[in-house]
CHARMM-style PDB file with segment names, atoms N, HN, CA, C and O in Angstrom:
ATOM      1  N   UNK     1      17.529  -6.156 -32.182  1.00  0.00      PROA
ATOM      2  CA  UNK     1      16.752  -7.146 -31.479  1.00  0.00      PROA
ATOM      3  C   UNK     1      15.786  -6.416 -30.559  1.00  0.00      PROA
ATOM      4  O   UNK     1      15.797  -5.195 -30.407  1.00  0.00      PROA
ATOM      5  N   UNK     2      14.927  -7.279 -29.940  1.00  0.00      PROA
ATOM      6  HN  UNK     2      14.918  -8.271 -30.064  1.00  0.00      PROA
ATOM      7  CA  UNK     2      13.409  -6.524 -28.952  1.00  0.00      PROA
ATOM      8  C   UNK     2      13.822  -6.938 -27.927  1.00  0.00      PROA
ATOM      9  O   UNK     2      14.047  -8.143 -28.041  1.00  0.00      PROA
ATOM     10  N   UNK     3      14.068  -6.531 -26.870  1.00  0.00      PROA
ATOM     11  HN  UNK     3      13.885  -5.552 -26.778  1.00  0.00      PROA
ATOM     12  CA  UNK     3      13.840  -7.368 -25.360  1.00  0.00      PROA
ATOM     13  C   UNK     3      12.575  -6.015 -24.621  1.00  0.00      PROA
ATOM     14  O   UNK     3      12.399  -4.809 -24.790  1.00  0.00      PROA
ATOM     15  N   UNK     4      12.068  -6.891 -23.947  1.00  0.00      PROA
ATOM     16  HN  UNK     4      12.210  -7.871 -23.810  1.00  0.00      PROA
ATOM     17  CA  UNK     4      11.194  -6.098 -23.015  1.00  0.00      PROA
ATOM     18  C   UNK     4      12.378  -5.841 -21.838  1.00  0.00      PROA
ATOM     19  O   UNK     4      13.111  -6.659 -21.282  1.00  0.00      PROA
ATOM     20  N   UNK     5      12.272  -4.424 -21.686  1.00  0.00      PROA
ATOM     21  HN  UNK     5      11.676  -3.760 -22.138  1.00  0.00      PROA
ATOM     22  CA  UNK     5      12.363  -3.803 -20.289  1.00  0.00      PROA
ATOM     23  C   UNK     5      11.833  -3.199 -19.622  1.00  0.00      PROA
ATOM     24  O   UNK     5      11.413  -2.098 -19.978  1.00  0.00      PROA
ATOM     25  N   UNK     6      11.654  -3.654 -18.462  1.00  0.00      PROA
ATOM     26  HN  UNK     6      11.995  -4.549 -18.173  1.00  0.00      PROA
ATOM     27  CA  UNK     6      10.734  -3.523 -17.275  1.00  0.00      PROA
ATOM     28  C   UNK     6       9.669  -3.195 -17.948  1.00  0.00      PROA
ATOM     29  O   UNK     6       9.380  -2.022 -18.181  1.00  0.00      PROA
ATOM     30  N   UNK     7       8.875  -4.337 -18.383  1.00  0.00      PROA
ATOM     31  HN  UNK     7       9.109  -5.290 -18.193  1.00  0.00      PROA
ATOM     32  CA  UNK     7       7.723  -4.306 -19.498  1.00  0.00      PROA
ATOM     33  C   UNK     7       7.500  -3.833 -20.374  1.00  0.00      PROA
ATOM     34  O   UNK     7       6.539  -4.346 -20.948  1.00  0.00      PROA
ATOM     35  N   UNK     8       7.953  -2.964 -20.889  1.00  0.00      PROA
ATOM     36  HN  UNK     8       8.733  -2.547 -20.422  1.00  0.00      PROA
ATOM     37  CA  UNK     8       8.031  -2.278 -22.251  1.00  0.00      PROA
ATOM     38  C   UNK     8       9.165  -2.999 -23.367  1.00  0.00      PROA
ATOM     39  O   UNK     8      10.380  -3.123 -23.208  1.00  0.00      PROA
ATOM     40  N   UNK     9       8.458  -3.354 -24.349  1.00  0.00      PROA
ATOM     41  HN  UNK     9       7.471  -3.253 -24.478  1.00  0.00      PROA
ATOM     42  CA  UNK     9       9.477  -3.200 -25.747  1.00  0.00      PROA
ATOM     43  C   UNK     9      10.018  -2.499 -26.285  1.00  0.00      PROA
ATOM     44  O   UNK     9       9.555  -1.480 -26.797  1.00  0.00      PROA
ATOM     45  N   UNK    10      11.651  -3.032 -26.318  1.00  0.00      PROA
ATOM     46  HN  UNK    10      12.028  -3.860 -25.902  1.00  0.00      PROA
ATOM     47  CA  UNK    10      12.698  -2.141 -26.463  1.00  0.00      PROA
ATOM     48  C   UNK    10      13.398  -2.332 -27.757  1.00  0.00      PROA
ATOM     49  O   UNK    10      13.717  -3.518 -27.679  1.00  0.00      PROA
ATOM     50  N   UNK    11      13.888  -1.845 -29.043  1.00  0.00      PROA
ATOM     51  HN  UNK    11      13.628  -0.881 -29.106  1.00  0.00      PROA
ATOM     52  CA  UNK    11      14.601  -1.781 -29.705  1.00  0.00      PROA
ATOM     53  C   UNK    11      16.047  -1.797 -28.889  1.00  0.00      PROA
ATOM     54  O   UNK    11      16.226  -1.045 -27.931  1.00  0.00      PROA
ATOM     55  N   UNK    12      16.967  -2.636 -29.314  1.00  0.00      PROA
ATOM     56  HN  UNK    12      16.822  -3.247 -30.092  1.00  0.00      PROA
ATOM     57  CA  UNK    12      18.449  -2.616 -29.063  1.00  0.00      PROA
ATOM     58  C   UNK    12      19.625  -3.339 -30.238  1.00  0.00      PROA
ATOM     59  O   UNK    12      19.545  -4.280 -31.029  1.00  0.00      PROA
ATOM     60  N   UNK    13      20.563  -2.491 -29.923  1.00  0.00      PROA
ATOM     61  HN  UNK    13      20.628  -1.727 -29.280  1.00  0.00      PROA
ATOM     62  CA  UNK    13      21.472  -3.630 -30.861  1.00  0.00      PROA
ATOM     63  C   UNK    13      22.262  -3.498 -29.897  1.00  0.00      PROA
ATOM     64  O   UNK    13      23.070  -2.619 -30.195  1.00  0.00      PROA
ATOM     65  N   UNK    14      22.539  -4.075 -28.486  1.00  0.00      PROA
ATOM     66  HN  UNK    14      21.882  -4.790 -28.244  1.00  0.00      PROA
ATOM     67  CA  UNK    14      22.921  -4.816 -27.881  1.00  0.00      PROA
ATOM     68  C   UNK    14      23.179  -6.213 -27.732  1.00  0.00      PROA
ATOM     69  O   UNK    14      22.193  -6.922 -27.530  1.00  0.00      PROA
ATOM     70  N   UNK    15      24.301  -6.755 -27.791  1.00  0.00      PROA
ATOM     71  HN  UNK    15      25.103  -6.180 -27.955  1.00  0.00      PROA
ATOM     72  CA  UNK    15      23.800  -8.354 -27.607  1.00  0.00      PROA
ATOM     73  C   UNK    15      24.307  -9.134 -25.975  1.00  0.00      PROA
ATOM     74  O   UNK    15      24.489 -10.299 -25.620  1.00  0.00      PROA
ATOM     75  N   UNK    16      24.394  -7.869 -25.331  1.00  0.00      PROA
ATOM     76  HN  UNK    16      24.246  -6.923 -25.619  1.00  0.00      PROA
ATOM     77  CA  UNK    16      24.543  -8.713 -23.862  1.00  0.00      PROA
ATOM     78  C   UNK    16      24.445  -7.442 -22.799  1.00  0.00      PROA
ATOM     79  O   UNK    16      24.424  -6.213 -22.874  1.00  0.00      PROA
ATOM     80  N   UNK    17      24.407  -8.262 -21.966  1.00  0.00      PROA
ATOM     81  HN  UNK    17      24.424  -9.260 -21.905  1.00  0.00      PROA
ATOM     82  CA  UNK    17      23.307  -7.167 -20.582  1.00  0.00      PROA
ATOM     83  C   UNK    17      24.115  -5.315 -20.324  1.00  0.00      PROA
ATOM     84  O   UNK    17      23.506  -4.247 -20.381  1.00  0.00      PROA
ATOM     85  N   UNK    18      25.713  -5.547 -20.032  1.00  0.00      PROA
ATOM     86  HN  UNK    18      26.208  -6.415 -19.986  1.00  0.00      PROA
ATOM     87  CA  UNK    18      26.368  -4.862 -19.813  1.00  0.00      PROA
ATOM     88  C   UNK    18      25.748  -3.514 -21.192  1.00  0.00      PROA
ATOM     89  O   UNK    18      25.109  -2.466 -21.104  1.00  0.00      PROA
ATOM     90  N   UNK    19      26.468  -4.409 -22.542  1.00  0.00      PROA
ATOM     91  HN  UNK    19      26.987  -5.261 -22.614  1.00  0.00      PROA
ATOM     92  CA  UNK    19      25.810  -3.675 -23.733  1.00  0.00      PROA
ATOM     93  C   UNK    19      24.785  -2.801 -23.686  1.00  0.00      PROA
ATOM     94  O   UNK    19      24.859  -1.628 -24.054  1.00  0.00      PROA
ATOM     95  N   UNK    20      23.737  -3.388 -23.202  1.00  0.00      PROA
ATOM     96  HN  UNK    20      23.677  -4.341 -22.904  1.00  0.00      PROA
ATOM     97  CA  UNK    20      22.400  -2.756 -22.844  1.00  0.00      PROA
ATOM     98  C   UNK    20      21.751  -1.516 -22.051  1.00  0.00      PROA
ATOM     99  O   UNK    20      20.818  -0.738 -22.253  1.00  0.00      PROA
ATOM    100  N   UNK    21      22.947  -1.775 -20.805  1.00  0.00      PROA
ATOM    101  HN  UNK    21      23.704  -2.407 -20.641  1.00  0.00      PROA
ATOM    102  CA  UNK    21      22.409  -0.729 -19.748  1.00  0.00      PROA
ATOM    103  C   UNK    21      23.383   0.447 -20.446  1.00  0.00      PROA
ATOM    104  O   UNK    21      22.957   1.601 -20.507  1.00  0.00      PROA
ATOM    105  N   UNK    22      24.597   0.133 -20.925  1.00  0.00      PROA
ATOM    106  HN  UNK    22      24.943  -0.804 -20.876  1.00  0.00      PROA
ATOM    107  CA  UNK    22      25.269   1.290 -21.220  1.00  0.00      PROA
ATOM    108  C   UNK    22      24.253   2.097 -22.327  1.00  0.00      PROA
ATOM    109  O   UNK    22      23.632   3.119 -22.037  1.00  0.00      PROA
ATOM    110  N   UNK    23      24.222   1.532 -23.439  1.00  0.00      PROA
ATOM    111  HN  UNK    23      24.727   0.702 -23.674  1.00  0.00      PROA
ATOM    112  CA  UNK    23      22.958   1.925 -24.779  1.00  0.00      PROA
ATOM    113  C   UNK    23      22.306   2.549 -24.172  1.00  0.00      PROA
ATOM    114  O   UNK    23      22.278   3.680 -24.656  1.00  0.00      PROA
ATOM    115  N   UNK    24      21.391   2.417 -22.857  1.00  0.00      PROA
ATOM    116  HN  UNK    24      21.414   1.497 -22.464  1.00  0.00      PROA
ATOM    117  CA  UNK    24      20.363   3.348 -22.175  1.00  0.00      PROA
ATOM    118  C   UNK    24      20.948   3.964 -21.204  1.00  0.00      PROA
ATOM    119  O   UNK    24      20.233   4.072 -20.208  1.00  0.00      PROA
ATOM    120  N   UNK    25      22.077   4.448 -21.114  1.00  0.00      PROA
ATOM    121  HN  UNK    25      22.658   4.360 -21.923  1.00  0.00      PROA
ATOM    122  CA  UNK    25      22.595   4.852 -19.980  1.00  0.00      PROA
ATOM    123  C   UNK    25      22.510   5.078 -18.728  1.00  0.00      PROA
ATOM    124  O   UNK    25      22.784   6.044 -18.016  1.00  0.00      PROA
ATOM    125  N   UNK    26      21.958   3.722 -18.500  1.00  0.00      PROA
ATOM    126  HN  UNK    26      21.736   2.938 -19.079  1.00  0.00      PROA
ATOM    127  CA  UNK    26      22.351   3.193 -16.839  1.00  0.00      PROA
ATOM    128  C   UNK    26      23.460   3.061 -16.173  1.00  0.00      PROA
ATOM    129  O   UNK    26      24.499   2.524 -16.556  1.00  0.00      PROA
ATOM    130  N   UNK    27      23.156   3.718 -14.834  1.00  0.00      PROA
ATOM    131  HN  UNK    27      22.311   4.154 -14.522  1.00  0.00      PROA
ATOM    132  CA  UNK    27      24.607   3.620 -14.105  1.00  0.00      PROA
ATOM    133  C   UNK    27      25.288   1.916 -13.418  1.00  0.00      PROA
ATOM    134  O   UNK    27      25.174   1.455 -12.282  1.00  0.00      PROA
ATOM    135  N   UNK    28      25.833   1.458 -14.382  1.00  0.00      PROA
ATOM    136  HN  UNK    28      25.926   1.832 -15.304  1.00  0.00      PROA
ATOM    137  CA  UNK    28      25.851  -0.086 -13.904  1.00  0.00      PROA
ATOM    138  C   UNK    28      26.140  -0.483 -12.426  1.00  0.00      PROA
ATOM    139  O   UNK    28      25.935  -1.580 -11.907  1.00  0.00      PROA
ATOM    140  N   UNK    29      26.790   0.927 -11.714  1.00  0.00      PROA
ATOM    141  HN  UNK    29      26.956   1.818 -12.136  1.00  0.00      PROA
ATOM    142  CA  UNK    29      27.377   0.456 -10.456  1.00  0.00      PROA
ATOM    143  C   UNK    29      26.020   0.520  -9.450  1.00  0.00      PROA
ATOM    144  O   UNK    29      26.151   0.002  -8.341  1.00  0.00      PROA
ATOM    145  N   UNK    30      24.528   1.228  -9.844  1.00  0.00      PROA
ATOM    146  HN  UNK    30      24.421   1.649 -10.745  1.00  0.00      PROA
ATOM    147  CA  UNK    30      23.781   1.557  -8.920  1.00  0.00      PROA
ATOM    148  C   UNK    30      22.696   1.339  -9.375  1.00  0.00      PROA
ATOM    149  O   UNK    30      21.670   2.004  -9.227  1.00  0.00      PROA
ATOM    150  N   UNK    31      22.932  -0.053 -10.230  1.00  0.00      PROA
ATOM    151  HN  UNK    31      23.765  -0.593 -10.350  1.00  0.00      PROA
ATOM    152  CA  UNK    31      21.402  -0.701 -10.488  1.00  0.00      PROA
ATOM    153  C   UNK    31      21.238  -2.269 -10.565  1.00  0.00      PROA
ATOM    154  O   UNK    31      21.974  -2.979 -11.250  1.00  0.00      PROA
ATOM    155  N   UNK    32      20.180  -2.741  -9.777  1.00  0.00      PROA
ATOM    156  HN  UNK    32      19.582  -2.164  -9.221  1.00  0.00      PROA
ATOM    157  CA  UNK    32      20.346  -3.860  -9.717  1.00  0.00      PROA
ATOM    158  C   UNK    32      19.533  -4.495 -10.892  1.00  0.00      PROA
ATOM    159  O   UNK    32      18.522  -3.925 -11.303  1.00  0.00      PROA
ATOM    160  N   UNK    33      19.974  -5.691 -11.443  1.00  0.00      PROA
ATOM    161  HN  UNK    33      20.796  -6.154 -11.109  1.00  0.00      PROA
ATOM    162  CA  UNK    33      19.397  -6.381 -12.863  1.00  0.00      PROA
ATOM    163  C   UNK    33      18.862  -7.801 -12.833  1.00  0.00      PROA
ATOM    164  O   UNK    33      19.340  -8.611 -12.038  1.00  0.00      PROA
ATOM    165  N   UNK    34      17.967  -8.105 -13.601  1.00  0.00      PROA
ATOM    166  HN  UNK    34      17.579  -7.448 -14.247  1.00  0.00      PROA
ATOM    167  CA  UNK    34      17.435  -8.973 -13.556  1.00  0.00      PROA
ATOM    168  C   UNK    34      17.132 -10.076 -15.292  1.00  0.00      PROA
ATOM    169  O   UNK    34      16.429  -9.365 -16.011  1.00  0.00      PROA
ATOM    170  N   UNK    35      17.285 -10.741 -15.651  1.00  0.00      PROA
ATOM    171  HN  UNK    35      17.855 -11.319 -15.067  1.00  0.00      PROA
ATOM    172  CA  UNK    35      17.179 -11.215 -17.151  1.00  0.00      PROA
ATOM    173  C   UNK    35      16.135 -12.693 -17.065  1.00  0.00      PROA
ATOM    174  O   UNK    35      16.576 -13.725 -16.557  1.00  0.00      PROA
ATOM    175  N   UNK    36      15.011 -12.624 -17.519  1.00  0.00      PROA
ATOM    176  HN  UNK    36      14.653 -11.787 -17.931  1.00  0.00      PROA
ATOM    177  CA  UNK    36      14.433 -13.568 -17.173  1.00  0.00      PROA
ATOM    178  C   UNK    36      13.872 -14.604 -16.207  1.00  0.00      PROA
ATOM    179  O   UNK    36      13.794 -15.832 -16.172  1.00  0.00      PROA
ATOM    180  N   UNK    37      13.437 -13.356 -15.271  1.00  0.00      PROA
ATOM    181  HN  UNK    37      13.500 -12.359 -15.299  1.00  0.00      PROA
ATOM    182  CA  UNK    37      13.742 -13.848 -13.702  1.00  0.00      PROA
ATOM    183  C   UNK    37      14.328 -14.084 -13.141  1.00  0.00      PROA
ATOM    184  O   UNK    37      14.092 -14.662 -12.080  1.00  0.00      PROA
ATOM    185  N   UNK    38      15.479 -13.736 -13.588  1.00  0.00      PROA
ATOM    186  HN  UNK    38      15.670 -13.266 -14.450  1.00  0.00      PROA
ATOM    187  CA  UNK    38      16.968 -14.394 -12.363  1.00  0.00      PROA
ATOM    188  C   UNK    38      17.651 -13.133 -12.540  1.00  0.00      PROA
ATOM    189  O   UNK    38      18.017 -12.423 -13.477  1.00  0.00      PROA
ATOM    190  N   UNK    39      17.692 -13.129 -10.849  1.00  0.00      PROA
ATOM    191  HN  UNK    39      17.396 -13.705 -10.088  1.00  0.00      PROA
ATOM    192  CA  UNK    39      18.610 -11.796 -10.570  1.00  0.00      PROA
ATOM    193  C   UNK    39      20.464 -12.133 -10.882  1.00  0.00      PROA
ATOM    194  O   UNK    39      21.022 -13.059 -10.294  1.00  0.00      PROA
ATOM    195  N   UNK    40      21.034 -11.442 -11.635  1.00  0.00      PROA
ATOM    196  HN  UNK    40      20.580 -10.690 -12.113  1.00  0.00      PROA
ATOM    197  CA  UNK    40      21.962 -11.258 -12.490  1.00  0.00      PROA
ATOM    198  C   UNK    40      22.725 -10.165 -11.703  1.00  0.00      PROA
ATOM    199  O   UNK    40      22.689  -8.963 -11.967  1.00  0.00      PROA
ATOM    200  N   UNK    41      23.438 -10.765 -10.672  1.00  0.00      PROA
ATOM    201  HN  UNK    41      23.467 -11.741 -10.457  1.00  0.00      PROA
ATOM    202  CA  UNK    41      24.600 -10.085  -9.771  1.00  0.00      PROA
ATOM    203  C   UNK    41      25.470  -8.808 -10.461  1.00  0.00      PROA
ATOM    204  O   UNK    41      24.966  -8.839 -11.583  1.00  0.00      PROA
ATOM    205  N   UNK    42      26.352  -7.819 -10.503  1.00  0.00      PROA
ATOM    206  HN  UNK    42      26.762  -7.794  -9.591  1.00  0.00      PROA
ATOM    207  CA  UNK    42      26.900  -6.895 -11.348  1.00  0.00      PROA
ATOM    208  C   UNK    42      27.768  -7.783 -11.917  1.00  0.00      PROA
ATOM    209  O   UNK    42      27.968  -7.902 -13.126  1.00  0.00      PROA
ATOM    210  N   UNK    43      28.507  -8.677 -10.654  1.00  0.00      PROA
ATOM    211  HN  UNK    43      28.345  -8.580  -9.672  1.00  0.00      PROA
ATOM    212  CA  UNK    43      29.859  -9.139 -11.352  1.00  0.00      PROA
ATOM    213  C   UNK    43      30.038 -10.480 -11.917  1.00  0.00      PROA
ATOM    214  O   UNK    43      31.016 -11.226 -11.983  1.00  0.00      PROA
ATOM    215  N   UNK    44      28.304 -10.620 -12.470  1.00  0.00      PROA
ATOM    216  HN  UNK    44      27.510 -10.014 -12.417  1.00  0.00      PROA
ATOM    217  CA  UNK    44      28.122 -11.767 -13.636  1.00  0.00      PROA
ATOM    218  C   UNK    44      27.600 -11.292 -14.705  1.00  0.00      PROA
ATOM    219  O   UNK    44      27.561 -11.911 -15.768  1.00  0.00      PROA
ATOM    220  N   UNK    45      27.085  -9.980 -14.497  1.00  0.00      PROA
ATOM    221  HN  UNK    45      27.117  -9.477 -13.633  1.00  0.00      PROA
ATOM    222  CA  UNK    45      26.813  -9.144 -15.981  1.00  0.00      PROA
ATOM    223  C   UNK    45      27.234  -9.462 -17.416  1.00  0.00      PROA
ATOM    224  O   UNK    45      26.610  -9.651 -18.460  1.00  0.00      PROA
ATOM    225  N   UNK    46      28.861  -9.448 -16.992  1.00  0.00      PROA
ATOM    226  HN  UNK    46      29.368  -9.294 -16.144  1.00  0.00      PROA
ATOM    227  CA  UNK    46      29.812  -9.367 -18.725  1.00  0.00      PROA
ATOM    228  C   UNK    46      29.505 -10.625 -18.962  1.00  0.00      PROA
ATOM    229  O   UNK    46      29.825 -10.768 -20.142  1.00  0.00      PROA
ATOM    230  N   UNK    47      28.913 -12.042 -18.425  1.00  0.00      PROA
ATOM    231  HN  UNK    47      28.653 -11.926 -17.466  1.00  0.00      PROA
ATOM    232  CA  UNK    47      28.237 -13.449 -19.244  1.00  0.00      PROA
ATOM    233  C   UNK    47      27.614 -13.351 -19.778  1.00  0.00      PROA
ATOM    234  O   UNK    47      27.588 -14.029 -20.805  1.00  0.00      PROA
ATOM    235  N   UNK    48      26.453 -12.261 -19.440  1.00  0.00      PROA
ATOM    236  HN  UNK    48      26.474 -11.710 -18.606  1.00  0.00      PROA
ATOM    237  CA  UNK    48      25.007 -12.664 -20.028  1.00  0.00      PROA
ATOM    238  C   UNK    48      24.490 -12.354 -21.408  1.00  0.00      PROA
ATOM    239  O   UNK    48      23.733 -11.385 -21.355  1.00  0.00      PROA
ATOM    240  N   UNK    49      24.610 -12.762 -22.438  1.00  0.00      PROA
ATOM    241  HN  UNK    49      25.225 -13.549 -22.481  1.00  0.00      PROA
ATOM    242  CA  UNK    49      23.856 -12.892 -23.705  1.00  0.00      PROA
ATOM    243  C   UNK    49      22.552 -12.730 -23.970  1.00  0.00      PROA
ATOM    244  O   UNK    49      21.955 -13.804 -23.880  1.00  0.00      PROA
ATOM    245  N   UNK    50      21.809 -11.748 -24.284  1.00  0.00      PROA
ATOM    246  HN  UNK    50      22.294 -10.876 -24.356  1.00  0.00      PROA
ATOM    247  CA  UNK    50      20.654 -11.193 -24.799  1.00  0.00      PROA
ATOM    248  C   UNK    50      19.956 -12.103 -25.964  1.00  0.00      PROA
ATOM    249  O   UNK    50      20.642 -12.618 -26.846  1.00  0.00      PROA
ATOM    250  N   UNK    51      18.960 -12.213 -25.917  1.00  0.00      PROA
ATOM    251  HN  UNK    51      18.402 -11.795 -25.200  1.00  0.00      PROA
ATOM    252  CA  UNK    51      18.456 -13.008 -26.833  1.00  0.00      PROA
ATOM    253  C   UNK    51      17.123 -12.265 -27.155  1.00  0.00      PROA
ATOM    254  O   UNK    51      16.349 -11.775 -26.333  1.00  0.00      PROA
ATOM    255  N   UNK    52      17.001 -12.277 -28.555  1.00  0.00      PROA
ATOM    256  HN  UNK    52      17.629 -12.675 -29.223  1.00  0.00      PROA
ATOM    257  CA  UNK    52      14.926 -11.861 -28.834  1.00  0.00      PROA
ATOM    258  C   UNK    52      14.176 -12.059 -27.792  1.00  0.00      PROA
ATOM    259  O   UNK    52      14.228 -13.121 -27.173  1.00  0.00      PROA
ATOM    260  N   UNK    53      13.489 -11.208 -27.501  1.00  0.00      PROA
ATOM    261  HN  UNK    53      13.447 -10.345 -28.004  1.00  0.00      PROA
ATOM    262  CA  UNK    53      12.294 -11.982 -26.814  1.00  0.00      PROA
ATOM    263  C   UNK    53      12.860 -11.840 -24.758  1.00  0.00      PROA
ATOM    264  O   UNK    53      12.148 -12.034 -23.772  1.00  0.00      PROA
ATOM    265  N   UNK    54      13.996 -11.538 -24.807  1.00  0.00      PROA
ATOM    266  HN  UNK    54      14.574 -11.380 -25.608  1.00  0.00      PROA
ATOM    267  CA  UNK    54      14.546 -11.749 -23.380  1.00  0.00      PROA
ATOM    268  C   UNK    54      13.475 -10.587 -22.785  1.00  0.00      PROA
ATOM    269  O   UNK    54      12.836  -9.732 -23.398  1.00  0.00      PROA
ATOM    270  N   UNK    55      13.537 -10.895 -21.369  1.00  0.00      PROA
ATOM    271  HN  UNK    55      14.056 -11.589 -20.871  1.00  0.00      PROA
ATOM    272  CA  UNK    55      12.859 -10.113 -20.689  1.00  0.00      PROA
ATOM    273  C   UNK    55      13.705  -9.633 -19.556  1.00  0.00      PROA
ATOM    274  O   UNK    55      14.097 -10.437 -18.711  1.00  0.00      PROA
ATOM    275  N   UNK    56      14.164  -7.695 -19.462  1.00  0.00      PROA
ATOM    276  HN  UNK    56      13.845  -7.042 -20.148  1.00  0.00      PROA
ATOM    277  CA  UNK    56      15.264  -7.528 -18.321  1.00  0.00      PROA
ATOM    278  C   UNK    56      14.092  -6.693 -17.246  1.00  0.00      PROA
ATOM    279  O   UNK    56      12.959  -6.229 -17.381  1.00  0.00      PROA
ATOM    280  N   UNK    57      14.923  -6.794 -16.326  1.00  0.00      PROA
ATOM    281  HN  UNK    57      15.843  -7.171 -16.217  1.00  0.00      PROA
ATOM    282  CA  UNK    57      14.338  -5.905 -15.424  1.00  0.00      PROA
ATOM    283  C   UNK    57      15.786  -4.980 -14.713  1.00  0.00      PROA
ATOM    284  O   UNK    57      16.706  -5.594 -14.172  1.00  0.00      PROA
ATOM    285  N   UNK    58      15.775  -3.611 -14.821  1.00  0.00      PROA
ATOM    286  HN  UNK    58      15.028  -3.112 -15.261  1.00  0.00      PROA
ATOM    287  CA  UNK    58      16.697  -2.690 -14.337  1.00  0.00      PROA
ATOM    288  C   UNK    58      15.938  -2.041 -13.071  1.00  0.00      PROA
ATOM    289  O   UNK    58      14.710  -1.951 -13.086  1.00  0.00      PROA
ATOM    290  N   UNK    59      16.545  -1.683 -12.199  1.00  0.00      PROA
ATOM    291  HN  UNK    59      17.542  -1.757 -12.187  1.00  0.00      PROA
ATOM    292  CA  UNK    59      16.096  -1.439 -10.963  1.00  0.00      PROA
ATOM    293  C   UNK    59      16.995  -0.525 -10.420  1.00  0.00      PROA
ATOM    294  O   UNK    59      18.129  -0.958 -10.212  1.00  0.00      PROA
ATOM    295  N   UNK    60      16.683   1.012 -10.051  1.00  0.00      PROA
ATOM    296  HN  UNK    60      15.762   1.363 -10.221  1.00  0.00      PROA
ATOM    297  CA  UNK    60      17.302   1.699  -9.650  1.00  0.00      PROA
ATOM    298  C   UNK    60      16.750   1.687  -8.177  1.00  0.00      PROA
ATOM    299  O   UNK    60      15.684   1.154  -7.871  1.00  0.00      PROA
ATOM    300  N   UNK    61      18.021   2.666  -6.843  1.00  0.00      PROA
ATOM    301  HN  UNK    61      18.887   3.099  -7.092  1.00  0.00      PROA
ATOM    302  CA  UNK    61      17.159   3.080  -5.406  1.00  0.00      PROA
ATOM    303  C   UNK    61      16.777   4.213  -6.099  1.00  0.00      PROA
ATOM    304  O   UNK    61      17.146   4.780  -7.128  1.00  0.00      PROA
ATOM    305  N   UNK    62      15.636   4.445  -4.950  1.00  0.00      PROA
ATOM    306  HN  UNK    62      15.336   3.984  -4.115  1.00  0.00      PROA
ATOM    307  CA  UNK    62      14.976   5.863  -4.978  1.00  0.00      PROA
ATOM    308  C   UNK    62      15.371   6.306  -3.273  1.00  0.00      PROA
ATOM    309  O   UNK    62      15.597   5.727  -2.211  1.00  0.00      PROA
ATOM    310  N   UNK    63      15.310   7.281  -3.640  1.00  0.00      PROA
ATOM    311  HN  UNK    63      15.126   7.752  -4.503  1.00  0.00      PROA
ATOM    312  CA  UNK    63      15.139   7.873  -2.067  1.00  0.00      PROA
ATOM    313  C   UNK    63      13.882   8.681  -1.806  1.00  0.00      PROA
ATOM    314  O   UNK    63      13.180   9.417  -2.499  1.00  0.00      PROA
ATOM    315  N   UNK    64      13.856   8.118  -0.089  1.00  0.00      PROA
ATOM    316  HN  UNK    64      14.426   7.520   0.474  1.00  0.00      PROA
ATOM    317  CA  UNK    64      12.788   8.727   0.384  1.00  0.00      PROA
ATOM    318  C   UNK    64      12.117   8.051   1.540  1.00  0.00      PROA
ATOM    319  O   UNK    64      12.688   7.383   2.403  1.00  0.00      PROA
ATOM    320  N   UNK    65      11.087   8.257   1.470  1.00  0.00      PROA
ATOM    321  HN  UNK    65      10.624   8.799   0.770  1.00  0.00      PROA
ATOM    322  CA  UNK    65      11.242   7.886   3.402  1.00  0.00      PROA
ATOM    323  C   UNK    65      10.021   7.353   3.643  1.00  0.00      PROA
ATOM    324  OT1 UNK    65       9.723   6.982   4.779  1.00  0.00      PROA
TER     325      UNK     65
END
């Protein structure tokens, strides 16, 4: 399936959010997520179902000053 992340089109065979960040190896504990404009808490993650066309947004901190 395609979902855009953080604007770019992504190949995945993921079919739900958790799925996803692991596939790209995101650190799930230190990124905040987003699926179609709605910010998607960590510990509602394992609900969320991916669909064609979904649009995520992954969000890491940076440091710095």
């Amino acid at each position: 399936m395609r979902v855009r992340l953080n604007g770019e089109i992504v190949e995945t065979a993921a079919d739900d959010l958790p799925g996803l960040l692991a596939e790209l190896e995101f650190d799930p504990a230190v990124v905040a997520t987003a699926v179609n404009g709605d910010f998607v808490p960590r510990t509602a993650r394992a609900g969320v179902r991916l669909e064609d066309g979904d649009k995520v947004e992954v969000i890491s901190p940076r440091q710095g000053g």
